[in-house]
Every structure is written in C-alpha cells, then in structure tokens.
KOLFINU-641895 format. One line per field, with one value per residue (C-alpha): residue number from 1; residue in one letter; chain; x, y, z. Coordinates in pm, 1 decimal. Example, Ala and Ser with C-alpha at 12.3 -4.5 7.8 and 13.67 -1.06 7.14 Angstrom:
// residues 2
k: [1,2]
r: [A,S]
c: [A,A]
x: [1230.0,1367.0]
y: [-450.0,-106.0]
z: [780.0,714.0]
This chain:
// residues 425
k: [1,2,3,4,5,6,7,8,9,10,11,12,13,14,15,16,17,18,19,20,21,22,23,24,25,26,27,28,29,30,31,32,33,34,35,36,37,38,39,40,41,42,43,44,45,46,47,48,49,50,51,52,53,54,55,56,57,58,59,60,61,62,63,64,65,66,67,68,69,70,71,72,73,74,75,76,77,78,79,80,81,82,83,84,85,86,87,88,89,90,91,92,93,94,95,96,97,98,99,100,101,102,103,104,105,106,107,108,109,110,111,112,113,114,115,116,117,118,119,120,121,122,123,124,125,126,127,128,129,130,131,132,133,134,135,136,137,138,139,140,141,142,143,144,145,146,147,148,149,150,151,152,153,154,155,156,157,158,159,160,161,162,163,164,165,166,167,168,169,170,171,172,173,174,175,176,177,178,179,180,181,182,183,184,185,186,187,188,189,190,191,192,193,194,195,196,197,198,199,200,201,202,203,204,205,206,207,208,209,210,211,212,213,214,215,216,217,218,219,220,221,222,223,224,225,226,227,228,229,230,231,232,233,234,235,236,237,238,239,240,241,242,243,244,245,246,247,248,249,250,251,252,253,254,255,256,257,258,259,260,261,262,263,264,265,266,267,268,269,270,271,272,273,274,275,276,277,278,279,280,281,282,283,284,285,286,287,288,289,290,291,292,293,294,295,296,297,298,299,300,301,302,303,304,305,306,307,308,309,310,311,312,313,314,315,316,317,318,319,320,321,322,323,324,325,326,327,328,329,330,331,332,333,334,335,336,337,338,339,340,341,342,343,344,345,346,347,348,349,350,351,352,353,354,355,356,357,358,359,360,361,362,363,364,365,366,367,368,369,370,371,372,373,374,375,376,377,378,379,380,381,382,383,384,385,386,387,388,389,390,391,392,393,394,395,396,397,398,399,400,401,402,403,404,405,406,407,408,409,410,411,412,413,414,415,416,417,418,419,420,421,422,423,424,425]
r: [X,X,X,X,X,X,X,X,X,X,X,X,X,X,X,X,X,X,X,X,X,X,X,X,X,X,X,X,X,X,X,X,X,X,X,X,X,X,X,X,X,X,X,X,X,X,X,X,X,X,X,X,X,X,X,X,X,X,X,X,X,X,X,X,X,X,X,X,X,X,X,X,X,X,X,X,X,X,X,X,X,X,X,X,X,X,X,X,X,X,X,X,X,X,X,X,X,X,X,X,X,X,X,X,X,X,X,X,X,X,X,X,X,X,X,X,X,X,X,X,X,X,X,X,X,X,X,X,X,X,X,X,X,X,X,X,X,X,X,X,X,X,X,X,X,X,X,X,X,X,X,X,X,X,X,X,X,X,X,X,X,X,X,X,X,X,X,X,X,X,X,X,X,X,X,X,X,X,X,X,X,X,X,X,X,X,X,X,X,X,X,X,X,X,X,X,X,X,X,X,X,X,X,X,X,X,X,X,X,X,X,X,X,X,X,X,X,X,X,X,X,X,X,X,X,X,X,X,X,X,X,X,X,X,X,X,X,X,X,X,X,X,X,X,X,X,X,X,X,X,X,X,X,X,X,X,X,X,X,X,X,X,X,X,X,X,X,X,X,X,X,X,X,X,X,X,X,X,X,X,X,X,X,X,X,X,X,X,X,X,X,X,X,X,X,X,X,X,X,X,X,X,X,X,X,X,X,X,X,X,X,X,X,X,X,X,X,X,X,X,X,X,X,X,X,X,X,X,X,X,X,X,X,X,X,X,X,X,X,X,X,X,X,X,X,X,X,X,X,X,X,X,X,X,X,X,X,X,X,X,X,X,X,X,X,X,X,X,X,X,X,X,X,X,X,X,X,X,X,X,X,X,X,X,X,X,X,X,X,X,X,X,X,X,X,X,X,X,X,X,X,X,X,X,X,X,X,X,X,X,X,X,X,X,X,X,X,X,X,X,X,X,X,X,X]
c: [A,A,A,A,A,A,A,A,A,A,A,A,A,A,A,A,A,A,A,A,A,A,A,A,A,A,A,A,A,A,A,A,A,A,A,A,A,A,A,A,A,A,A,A,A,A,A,A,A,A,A,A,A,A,A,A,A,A,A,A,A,A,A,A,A,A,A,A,A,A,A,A,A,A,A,A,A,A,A,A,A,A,A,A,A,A,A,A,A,A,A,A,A,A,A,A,A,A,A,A,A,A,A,A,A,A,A,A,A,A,A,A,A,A,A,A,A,A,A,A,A,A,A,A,A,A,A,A,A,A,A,A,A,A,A,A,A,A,A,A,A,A,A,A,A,A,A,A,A,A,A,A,A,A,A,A,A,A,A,A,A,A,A,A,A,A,A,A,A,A,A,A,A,A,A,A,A,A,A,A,A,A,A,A,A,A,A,A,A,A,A,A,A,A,A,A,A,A,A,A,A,A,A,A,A,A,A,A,A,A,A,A,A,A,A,A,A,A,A,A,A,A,A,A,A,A,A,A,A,A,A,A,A,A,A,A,A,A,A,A,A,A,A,A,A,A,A,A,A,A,A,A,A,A,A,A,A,A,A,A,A,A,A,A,A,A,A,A,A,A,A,A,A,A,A,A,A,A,A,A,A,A,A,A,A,A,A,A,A,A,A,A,A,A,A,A,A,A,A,A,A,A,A,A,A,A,A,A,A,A,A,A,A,A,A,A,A,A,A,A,A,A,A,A,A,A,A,A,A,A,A,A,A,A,A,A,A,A,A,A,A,A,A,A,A,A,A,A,A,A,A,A,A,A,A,A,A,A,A,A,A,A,A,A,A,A,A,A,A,A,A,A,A,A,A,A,A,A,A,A,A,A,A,A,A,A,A,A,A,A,A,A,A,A,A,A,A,A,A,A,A,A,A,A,A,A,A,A,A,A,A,A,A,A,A,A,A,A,A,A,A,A,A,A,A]
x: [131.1,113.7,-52.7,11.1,-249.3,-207.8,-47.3,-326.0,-253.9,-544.7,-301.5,15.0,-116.0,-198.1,121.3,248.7,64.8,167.0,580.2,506.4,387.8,694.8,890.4,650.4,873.4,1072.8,840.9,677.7,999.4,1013.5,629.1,661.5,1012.3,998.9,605.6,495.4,207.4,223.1,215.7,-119.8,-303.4,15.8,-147.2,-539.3,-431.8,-304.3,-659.3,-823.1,-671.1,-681.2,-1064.8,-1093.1,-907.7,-1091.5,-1433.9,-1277.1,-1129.4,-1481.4,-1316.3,-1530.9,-1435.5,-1371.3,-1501.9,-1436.5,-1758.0,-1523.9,-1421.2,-1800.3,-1859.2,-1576.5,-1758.9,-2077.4,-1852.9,-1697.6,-1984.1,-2134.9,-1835.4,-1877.3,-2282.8,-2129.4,-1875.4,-2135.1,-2429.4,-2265.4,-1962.2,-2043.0,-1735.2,-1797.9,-1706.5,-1499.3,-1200.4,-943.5,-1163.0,-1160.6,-751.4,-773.3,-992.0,-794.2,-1114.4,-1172.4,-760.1,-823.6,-1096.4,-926.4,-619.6,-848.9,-988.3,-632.3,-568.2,-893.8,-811.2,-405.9,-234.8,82.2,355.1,667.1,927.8,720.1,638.8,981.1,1067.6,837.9,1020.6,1382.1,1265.1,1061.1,1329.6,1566.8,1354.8,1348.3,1728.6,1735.0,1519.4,1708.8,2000.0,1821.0,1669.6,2002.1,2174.9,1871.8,1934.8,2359.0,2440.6,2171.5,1786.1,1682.4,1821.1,1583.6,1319.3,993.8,1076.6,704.8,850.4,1136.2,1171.7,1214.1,1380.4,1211.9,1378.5,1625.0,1357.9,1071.5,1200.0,976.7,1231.5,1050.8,1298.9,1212.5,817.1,760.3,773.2,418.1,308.5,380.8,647.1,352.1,339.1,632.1,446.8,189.9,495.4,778.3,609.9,400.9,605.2,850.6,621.6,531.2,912.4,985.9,729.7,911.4,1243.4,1088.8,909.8,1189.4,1464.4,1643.3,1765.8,1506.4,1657.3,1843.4,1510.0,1374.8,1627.4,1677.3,1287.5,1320.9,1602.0,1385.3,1102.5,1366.0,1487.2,1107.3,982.4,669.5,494.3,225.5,497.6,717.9,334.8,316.2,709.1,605.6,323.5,535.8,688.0,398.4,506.2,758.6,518.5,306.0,555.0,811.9,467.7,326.1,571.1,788.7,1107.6,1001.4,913.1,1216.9,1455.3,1304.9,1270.8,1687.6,1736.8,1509.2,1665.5,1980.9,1952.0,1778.2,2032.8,2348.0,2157.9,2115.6,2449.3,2565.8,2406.7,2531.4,2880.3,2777.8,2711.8,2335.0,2127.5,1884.7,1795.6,1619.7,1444.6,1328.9,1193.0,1058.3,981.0,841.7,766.0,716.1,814.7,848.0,500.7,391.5,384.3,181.4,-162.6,-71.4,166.1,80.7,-74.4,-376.9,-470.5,-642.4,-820.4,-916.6,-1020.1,-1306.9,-1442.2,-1491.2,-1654.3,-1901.4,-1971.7,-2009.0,-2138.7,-2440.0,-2564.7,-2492.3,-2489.5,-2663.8,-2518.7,-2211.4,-2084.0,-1905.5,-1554.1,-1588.0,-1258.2,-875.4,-558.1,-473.2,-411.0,-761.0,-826.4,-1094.2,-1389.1,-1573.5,-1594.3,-1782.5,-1488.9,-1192.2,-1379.2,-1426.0,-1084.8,-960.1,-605.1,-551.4,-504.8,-499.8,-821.0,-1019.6,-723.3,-886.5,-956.0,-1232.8,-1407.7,-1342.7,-1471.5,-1796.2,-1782.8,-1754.0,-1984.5,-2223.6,-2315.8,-2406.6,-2098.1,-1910.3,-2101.9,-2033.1,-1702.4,-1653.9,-1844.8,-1529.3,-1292.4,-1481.8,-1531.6,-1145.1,-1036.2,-1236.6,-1114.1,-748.9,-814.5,-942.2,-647.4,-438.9,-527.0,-561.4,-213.2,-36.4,101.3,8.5,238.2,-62.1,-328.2,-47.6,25.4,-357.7,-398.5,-157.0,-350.8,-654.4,-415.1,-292.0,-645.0,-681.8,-393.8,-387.3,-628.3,-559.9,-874.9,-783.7,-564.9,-310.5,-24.1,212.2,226.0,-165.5,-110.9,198.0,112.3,-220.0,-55.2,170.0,-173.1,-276.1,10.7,11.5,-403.4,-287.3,13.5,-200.1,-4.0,343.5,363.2,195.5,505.3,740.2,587.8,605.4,938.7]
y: [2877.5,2933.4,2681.5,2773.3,2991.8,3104.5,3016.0,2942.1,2676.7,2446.8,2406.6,2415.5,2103.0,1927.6,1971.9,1832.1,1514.7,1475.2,1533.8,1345.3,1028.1,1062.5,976.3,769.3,466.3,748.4,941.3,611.9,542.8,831.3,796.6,458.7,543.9,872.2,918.8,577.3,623.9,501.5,675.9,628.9,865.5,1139.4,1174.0,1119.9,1487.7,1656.8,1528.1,1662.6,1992.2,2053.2,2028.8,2257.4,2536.1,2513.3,2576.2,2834.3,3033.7,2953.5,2794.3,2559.6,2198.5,2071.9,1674.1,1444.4,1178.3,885.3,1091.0,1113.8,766.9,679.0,924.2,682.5,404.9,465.5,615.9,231.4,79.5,220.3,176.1,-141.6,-197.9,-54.6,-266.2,-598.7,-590.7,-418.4,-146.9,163.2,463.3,733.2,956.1,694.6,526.1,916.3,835.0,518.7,423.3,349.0,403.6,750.6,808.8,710.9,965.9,1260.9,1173.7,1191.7,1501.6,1646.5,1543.7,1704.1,2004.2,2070.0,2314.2,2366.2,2449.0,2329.2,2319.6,2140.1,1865.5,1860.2,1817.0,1500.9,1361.6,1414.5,1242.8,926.2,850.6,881.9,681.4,392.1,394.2,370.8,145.2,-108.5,-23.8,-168.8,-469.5,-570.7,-520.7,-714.5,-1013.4,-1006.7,-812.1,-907.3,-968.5,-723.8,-334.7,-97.0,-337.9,-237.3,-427.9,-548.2,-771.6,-864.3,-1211.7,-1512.9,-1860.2,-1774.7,-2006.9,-1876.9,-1922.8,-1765.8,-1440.8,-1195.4,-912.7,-549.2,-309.6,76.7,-16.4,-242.7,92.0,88.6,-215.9,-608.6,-650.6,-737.2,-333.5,-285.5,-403.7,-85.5,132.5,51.7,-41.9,205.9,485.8,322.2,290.4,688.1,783.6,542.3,698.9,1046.0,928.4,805.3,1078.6,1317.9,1070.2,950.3,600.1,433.7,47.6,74.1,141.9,-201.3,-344.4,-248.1,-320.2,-674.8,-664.9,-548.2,-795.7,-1099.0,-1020.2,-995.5,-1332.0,-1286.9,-1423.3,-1107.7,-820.1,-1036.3,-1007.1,-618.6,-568.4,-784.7,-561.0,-203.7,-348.9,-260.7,80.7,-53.7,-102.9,180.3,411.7,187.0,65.2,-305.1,-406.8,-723.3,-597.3,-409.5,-737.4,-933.9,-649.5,-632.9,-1024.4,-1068.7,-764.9,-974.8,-1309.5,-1159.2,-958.0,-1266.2,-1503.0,-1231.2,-1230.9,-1579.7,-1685.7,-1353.3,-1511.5,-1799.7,-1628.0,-1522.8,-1814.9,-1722.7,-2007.0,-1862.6,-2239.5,-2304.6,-1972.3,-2087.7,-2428.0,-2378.2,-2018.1,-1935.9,-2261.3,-2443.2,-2802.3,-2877.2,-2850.3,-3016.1,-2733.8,-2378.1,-2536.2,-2709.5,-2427.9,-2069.4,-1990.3,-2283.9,-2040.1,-1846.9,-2158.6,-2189.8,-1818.6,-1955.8,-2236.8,-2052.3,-1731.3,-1977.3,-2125.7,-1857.1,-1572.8,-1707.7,-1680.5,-1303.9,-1149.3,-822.1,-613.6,-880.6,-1080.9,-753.9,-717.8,-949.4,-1121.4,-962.8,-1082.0,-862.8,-1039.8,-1098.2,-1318.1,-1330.4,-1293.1,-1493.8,-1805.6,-1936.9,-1821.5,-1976.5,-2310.3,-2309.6,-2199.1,-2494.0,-2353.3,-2371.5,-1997.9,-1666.9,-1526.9,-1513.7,-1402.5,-1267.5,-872.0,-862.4,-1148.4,-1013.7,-692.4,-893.9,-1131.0,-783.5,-569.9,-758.5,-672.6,-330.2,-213.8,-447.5,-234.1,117.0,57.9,-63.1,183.9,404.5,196.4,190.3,605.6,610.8,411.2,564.3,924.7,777.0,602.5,933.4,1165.5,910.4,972.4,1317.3,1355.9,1031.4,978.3,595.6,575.4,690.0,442.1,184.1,179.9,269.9,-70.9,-237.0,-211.1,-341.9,-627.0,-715.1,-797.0,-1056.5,-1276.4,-1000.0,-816.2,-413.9,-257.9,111.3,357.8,465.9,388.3,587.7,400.9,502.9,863.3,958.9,854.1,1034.3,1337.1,1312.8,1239.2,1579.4,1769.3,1599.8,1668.8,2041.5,2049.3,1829.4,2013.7,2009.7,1650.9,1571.7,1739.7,1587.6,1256.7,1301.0,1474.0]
z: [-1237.7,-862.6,-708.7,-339.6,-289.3,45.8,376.8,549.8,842.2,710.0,389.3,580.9,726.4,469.0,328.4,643.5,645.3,222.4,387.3,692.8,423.3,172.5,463.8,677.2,794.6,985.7,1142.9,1247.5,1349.7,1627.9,1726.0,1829.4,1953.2,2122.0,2151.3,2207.0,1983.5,1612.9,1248.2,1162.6,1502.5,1444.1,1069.0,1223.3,1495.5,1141.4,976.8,1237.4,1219.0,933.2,928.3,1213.8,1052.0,744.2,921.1,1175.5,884.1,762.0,438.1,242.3,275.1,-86.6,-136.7,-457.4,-519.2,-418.3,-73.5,2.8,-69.4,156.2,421.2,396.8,442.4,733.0,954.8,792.0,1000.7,1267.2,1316.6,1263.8,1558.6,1743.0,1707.9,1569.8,1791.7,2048.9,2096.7,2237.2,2032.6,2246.4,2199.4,2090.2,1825.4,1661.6,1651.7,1646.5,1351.5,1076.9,795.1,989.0,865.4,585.9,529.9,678.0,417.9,153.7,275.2,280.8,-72.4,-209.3,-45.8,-38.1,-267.8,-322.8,-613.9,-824.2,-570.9,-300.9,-591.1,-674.2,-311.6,-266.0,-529.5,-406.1,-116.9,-234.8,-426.2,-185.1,56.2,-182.8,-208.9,150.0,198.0,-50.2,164.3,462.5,368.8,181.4,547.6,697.3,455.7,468.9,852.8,1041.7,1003.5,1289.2,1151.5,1191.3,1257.6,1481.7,1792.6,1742.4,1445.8,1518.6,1393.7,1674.9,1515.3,1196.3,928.1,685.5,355.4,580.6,708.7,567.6,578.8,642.9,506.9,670.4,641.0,993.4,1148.8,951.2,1030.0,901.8,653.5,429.3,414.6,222.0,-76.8,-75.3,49.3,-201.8,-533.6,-601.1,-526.3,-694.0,-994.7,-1000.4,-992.9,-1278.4,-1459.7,-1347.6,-1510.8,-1823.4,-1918.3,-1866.3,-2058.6,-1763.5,-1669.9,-1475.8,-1486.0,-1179.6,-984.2,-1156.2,-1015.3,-655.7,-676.2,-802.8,-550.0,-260.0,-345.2,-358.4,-4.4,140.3,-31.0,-2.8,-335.8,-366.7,-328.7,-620.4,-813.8,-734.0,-836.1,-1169.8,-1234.3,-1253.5,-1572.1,-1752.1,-1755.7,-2044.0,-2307.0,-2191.3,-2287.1,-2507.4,-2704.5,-2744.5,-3017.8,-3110.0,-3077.2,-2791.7,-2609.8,-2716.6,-2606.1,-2300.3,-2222.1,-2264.2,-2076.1,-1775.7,-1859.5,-1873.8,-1531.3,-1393.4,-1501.1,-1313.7,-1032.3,-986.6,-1012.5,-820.1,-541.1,-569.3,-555.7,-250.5,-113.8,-54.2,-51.1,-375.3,-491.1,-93.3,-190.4,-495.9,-387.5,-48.1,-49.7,-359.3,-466.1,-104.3,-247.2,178.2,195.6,-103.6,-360.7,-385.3,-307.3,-2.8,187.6,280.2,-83.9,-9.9,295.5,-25.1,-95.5,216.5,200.8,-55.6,150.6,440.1,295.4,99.9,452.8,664.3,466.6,318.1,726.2,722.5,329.1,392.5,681.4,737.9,1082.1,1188.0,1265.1,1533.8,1428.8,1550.9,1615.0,1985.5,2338.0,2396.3,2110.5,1852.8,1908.2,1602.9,1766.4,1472.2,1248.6,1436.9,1475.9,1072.2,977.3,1230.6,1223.1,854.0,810.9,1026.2,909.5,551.3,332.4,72.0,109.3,-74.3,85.9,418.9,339.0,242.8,524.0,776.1,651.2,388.7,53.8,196.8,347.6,100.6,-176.5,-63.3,-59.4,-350.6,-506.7,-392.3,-549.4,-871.9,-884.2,-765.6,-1048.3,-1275.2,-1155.8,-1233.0,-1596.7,-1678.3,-1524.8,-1680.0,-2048.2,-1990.1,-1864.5,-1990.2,-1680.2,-1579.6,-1289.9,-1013.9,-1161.7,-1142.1,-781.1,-741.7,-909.8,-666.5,-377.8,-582.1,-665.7,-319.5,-200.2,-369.9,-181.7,135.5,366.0,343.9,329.2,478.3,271.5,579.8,272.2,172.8,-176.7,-250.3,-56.9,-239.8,-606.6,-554.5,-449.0,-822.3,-986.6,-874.9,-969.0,-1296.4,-1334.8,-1219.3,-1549.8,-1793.2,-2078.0,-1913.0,-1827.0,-2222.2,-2335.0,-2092.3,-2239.5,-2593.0,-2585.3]
C-alpha cells in the first residue's frame, strides 16, 4: 500500500515536524544553540506552514473529534490570558503558546501521510535516540553531571542524592521531561521488538537504568508501568508472573550490588532519594508537596470553580503573579503539583472540562486502535502522560513521547492486518 500520496509541501512538512520530534533533544539542541530560539516555536513555524499550504493548494484540512475539542480549548485559554490575566495576544504568543503547538501538532498528525520506509526510518532513529540517550545520562552520573546539559539546567551545589540528571531531554525543558520523552517511546519500540520476535530486555533495562540515574520517583512509576506490556503479550498467567518476578529480582539484585562494586553510593539513593528518610519519610519531603497540592486546591478553588483564577501563576524573573497563591502555598511547594488540579484551579470546571473531554475522546480513539490492531504500545505511553499528572504539571502535548507513539498508532491503524499478523506470529 502506498501511503505517500503525493509530494505536496503541506505533507512534506508534516513529515518534517514527525523527523524533527524523533530526534527532538538535538534539534533543540541547535535552536537554543545556534538560533537562540527553542524546540517548541521551530515546530509552531512548521505548524503554521503547513496550514497555509493546505488552504493555498486549497486542500481540505482533515480534523479528528479530540483535535477539535483541543481547538475549543485553546482559543478557551487564551480568552482566558486575556481577560483574567491580562496578557496581550500578539505575534509571539502565535509561537509562543505552547497549547496553540500543541494544536498545530495534532493538526499535522491528522493530516500527514507517508509510507513503509519513512515508518521504518522513525524507528531506526527512536531507537537509536534512546541508546544515546542512556549513553548520556550514564556519563552525566560517572564523568561529569553537566554533558550535554541545557546551560539553563545546569546543576549548582546540587547534592549527590538530588541531582535530577536530564539525559539529551533538558534541551526540551526540565529533566522532569525525560519521563514523557524516554518511556513512551521506549514503550512503542518494545512493543516493535515483541511483536516481530526480537529481544526487547535490554531496552527494560537501559530504561530501568535511565530512570535510576534521574531519581525522580514519577519517571521510576512511568518506567514501572511499561512492564505491563509483558503480560499483554506473554498473557496474565502464573508461571508467566513468577518467571518474570526472578528475572526482576534477579536483575535488581546484579544491579544493586554492581553498584556497589562501583563504589556508587545506591543505599544514600535508596534512603534519602527515593525514600527521603532525611526528611522524615515520603510524606514529609518533596512527595508531601502533593499533599499540599490537595489543601490548597480545596482552599482556593472553591473562590473561582467555573471559569478558574487564570494562569496568573509562573515561575520567570518577574515573579508570580497569584499573590493569593504564593501566600497559601507559604513556601511548602513551587506551585499546585497536581496537573489535574491545576488545570482546574486555571481554567475552572469549564476549561478544566473541555479539556478533558480531549483526553477522554483521545483515549478512547487509542483503546479502540488498540484492539483493532493489538498494538498496546501507543495507548501505553498515551497513558503515561495521563499518569504523570497526577504527581507533575504537563498539561500541553509539545512531547516527543505522546507525538511519536501517536505517529506508530497511525501506521499501525493504517496496517491493522499486518501488525495482527506480526502479533500472532
């Protein structure tokens, strides 16, 4: 089947911005570098263009439910920032406006074609860009803690258990974004090497790997959660579950005391990382800032529930702007971190609602493709994000680990049959 139909520059772009994300941390990488502007307004130009074409080759503009949905809920945010927080809306914000990205990605997906060797391509690449980027953040954690590292990050007498270690991603953004980069992508090419017999456990393991060096306790959840591809395809049986469990404990156990060869300190990890036994265990360190998350949302959004405070609240020079916000939160946390409850503190049950409406038709869409094609891998990292907002705050979709596993899920969609018999073979 040829699925390219046409050269037409509308598609060649979008098949730009789908290369452009597979290797994302590099083109950042030269934007910030070369440009001085960053990933996410490089990909907004290519949006942008590749809407123009479309309506100057007079080309009909092809949009999903969810991608309308989205549509309502950004032109909601920004009636929003306009009235509630009083920013102006010029040429930048077009760039600028991560939700507007968001859009124009999911305007690209809905609309791209391509064929087999450009799929095949993607892959080649992701998986080569998770190798790499386990080569990285293993240099990070044994050379030194600053390679490749966005000089915005770069970490200042940060202790030795707290180093939140980036990888290729801060290039991106935080280090936090190498959760939504590496996972699920590394979840869809799993899937890839299951389904076509090939041996997947060394990418479990530079994950678990990759996770371990970044401590962070919601990237360890989202590495934790890919191993439900095993039974998925394995099936939900007893010796299934015990093999699997000693190959874990077993791996866990070499690891361990690997380290320990090493003379890396995995035990002050453990207890005041992961753990944070310093601080008086997980409900009094950095993980009681989701506690706090609760108290503060059932304080201050009762006074706002419809439209929401507005995004009133940033972490720039200038300062926030929520007074109210700061003075509740009293230095016990950064911001309401929760993504879900900041969506709803923001923009109300309105706002809150639309979008969520687009997570809900998204996730159906997947669970659907998924049975069709028996290819779980997409809803998995799809899943992921969902997952991450409930200890994080990403609410736009400028990731490469929702972008890339949603261009597979189309492919797949495209080759129902092929990738049933890839499966079953």
């Amino acid at each position: 089947m040829n699925l390219y139909k046409g050269h037409s520059i509308a598609n060649l772009l979008c098949l730009l911005v789908i290369l452009f994300f597979s290797i994302a941390p590099f083109v950042g990488f030269f934007t910030l570098t070369f440009i001085g502007r960053e990933f996410h307004l490089f990909i907004s130009l290519l949006g942008y263009g590749v809407v123009f074409f479309k309506i100057l080759d007079g080309l009909s503009i092809k949009l999903s439910n969810y991608t309308v949905v989205l549509l309502l809920f950004v032109i909601y945010t920004i009636i929003s920032d306009v009235t509630k927080v009083g920013e102006g809306f010029g040429f930048y914000d077009l760039l600028g406006n991560k939700y507007i990205t968001s859009l124009l990605i999911f305007i690209v997906l809905d609309n791209v074609e391509f064929d087999k060797p450009f799929y095949e391509l993607i892959i080649k690449i992701s998986t080569g860009v998770l190798i790499i980027a386990f080569i990285v953040i293993s240099m990070q954690q044994f050379v030194h803690k600053d390679i490749f590292i966005n000089p915005k990050y770069r970490h200042i007498n940060t202790s030795f258990e707290e180093l939140r270690l980036g990888s290729i991603y801060t290039w991106l953004g935080p280090s936090a974004i190498l959760g939504l980069s590496f996972f699920p992508i590394m979840a869809v090419i799993v899937e890839e090497k299951i389904a076509k017999g090939k041996d997947y456990f060394v990418i479990f393991l530079l994950g678990a790997l990759v996770s371990f060096f970044n401590k962070s306790r919601f990237i360890m959840l989202n590495y934790l959660f890919t191993w439900i591809l095993i039974p998925i395809y394995k099936g939900f049986n007893l010796s299934v579950i015990v093999k699997y469990s000693l190959i874990v404990i077993m791996a866990g156990v070499s690891l361990y005391y690997g380290a320990k060869t090493v003379e890396y300190d995995i035990d002050k990890i453990i207890n005041e990382r992961i753990l944070e036994k310093n601080r008086g265990g997980l409900t009094q360190g950095s993980a009681g800032t989701r506690l706090v998350a609760f108290e503060v949302f059932g304080k201050l959004f009762p006074k706002n529930p419809i439209f929401g405070k507005g995004k009133l609240h940033s972490f720039g020079k200038e300062g926030s702007k929520d007074i109210e916000l700061v003075r509740t939160i009293h230095g016990r946390s950064s911001q309401i971190h929760v993504g879900y409850l900041s969506l709803l503190y923001y923009y109300g049950l309105l706002g809150g609602g639309i979008y969520m409406l687009f997570v809900v038709l998204l996730t159906r869409r997947l669970i659907m493709d998924a049975k069709k094609t028996r290819m779980w891998g997409p809803l998995i990292g799809w899943l992921l994000f969902l997952l991450s907002n409930t200890t994080t705050v990403m609410l736009d979709f400028v990731l490469m680990g929702i972008v890339i596993p949603l261009f597979f899920n189309k492919w797949y969609v495209l080759n129902a049959s092929d990738c049933k018999k890839n499966v079953m073979a």
